[in-house]
N, CA, C and O atoms as a GROMACS GRO file, in nm:
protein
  228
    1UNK      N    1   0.085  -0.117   0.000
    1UNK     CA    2   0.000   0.000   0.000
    1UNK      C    3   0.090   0.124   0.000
    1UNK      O    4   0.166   0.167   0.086
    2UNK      N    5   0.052   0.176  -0.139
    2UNK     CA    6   0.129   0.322  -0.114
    2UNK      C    7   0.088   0.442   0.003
    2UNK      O    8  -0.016   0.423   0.065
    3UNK      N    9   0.139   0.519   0.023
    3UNK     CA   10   0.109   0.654   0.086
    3UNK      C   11   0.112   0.728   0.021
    3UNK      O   12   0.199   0.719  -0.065
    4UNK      N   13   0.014   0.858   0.017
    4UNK     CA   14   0.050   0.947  -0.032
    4UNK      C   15   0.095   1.087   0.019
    4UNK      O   16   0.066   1.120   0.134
    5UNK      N   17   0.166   1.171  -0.066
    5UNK     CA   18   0.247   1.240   0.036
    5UNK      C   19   0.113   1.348   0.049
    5UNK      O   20   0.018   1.336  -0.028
    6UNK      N   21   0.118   1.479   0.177
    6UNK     CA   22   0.049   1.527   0.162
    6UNK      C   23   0.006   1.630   0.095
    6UNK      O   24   0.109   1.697   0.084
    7UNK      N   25  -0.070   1.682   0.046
    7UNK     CA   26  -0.077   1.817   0.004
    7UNK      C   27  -0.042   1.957   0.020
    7UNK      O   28  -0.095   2.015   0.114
    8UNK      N   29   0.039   2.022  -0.058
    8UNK     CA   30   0.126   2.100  -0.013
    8UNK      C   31   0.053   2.249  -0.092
    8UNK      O   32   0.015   2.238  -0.208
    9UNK      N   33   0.041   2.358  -0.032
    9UNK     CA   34   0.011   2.432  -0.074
    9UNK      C   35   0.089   2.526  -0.162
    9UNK      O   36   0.205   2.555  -0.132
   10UNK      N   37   0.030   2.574  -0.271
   10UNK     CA   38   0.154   2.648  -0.360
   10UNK      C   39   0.116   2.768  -0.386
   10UNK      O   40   0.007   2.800  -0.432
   11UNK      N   41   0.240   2.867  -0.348
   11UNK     CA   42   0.174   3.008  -0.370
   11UNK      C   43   0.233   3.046  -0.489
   11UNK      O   44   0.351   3.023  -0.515
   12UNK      N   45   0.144   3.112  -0.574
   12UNK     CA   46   0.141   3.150  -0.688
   12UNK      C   47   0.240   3.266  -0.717
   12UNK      O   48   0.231   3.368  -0.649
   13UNK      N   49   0.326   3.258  -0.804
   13UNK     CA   50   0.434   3.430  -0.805
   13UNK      C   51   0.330   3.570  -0.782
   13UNK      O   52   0.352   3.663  -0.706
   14UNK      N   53   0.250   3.558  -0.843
   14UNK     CA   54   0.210   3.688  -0.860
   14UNK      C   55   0.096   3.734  -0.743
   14UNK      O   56   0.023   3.834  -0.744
   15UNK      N   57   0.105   3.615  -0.630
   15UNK     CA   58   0.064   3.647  -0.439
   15UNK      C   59   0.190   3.649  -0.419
   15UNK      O   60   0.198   3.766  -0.382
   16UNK      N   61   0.317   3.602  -0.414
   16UNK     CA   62   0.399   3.640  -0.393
   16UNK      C   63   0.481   3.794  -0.423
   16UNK      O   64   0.548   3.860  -0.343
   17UNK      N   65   0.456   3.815  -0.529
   17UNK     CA   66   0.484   3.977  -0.556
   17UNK      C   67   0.431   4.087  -0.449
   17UNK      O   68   0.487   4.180  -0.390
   18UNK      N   69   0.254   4.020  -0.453
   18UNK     CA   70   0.185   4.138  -0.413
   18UNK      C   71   0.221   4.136  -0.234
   18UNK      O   72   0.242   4.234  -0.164
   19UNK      N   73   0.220   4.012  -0.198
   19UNK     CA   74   0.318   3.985  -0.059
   19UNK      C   75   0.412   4.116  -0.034
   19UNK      O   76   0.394   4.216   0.035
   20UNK      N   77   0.523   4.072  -0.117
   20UNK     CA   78   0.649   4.132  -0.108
   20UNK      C   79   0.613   4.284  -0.136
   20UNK      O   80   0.709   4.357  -0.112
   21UNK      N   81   0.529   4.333  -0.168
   21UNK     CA   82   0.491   4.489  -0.219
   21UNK      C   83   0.455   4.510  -0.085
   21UNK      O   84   0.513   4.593  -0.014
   22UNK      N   85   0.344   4.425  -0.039
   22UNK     CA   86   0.316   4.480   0.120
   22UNK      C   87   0.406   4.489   0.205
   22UNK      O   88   0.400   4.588   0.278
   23UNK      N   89   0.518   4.396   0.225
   23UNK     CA   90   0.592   4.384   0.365
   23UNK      C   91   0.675   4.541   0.332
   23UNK      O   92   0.716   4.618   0.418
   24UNK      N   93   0.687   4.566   0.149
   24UNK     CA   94   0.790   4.659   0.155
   24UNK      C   95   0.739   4.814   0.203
   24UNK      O   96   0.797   4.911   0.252
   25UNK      N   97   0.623   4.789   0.170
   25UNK     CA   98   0.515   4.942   0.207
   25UNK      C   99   0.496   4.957   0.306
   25UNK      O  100   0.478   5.077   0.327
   26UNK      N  101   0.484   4.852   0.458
   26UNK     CA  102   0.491   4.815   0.526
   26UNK      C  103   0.641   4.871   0.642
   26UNK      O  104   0.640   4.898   0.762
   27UNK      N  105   0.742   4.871   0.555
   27UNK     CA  106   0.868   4.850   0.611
   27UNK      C  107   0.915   5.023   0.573
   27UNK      O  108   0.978   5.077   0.664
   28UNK      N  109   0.899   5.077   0.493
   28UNK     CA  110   0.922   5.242   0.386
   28UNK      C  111   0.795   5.286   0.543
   28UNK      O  112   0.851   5.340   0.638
   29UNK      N  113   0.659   5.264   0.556
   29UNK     CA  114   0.596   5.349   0.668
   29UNK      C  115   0.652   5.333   0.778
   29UNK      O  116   0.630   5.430   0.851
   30UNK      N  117   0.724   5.245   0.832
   30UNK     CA  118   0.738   5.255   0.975
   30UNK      C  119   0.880   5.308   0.955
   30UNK      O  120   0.936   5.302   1.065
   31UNK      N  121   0.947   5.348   0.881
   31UNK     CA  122   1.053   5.417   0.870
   31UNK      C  123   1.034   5.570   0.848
   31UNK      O  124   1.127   5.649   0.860
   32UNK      N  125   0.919   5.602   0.817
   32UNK     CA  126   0.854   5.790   0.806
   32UNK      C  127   0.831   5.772   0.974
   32UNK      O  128   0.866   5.858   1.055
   33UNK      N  129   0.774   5.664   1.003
   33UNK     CA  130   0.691   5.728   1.171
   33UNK      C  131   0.760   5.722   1.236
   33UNK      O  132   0.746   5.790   1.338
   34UNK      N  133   0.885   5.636   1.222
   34UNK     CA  134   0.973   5.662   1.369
   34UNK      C  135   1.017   5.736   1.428
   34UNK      O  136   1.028   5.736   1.550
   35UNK      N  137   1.062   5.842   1.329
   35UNK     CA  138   1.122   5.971   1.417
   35UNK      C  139   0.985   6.056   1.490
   35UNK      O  140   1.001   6.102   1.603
   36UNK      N  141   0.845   6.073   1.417
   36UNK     CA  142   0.772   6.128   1.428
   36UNK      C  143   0.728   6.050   1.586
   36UNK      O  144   0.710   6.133   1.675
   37UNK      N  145   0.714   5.936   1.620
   37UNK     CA  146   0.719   5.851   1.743
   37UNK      C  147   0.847   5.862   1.831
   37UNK      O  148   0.839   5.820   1.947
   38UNK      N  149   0.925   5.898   1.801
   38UNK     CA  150   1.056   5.936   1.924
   38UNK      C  151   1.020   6.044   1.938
   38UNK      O  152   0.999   6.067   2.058
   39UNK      N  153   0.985   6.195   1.821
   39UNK     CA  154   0.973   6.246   1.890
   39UNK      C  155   0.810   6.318   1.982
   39UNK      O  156   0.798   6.424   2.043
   40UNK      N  157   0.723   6.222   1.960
   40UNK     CA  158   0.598   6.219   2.029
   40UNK      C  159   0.636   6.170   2.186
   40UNK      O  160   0.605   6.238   2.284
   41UNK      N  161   0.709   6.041   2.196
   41UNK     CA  162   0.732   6.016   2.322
   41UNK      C  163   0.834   6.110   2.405
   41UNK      O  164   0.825   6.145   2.523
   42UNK      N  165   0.925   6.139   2.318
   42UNK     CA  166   1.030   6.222   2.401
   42UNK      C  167   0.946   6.410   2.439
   42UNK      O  168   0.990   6.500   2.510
   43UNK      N  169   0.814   6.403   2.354
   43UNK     CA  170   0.738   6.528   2.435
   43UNK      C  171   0.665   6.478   2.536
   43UNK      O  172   0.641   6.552   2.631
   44UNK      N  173   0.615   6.346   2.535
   44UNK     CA  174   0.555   6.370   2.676
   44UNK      C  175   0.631   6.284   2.752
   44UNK      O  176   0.554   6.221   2.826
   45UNK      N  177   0.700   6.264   2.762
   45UNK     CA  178   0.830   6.202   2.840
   45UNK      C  179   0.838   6.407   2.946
   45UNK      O  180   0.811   6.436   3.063
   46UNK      N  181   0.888   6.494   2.828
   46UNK     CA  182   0.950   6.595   2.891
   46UNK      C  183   0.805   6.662   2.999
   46UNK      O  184   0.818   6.703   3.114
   47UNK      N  185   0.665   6.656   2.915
   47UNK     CA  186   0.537   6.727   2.949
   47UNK      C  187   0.542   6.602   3.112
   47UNK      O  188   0.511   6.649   3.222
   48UNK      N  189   0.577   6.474   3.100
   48UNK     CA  190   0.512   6.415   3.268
   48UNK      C  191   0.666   6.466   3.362
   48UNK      O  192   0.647   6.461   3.484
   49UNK      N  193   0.780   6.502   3.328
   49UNK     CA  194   0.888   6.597   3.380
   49UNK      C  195   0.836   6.691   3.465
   49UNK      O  196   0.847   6.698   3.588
   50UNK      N  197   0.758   6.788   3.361
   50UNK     CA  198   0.720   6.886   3.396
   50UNK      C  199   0.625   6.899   3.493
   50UNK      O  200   0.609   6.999   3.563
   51UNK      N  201   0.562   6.796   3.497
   51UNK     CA  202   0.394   6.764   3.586
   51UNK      C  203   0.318   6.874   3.494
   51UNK      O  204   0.253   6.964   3.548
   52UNK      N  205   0.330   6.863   3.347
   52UNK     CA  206   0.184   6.913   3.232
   52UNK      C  207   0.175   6.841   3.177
   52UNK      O  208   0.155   6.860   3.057
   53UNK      N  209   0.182   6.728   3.222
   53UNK     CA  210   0.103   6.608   3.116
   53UNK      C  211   0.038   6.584   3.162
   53UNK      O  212   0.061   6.534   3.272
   54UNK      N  213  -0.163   6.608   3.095
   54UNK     CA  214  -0.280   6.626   3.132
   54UNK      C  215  -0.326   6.464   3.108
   54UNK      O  216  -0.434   6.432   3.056
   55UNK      N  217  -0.258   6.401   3.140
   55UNK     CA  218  -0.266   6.217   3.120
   55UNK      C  219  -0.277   6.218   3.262
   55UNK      O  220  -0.357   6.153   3.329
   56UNK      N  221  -0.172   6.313   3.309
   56UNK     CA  222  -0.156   6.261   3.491
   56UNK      C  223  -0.233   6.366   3.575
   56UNK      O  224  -0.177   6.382   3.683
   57UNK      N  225  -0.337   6.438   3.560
   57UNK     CA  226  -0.384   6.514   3.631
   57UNK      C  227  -0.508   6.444   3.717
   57UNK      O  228  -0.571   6.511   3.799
   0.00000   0.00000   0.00000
């Protein structure tokens, strides 16, 4: 009695492209927001310093 092997799923090039388009669009945005996110935290980093960060009132 043979076995058979199992079924293997195959991704097609052109889900693969559109894959690779996302991770890269993906990877280009979180490289615009980072600085914009350091410097969001490093203001209220300085605003709970100050005791005016209206988070902690």
């Amino acid at each position: 009695m043979e076995k058979d092997d199992p079924p293997q799923l195959v991704t097609p090039t052109s889900v693969k492209a559109i894959i690779l388009r996302i991770e890269a669009a993906q990877l280009t945005r979180a490289q615009e927001v980072a600085p914009e996110m350091k410097e969001s935290l490093l203001h209220w980093d300085l605003m709970r310093r100050l005791g005016t960060d209206p988070r902690f009132e």
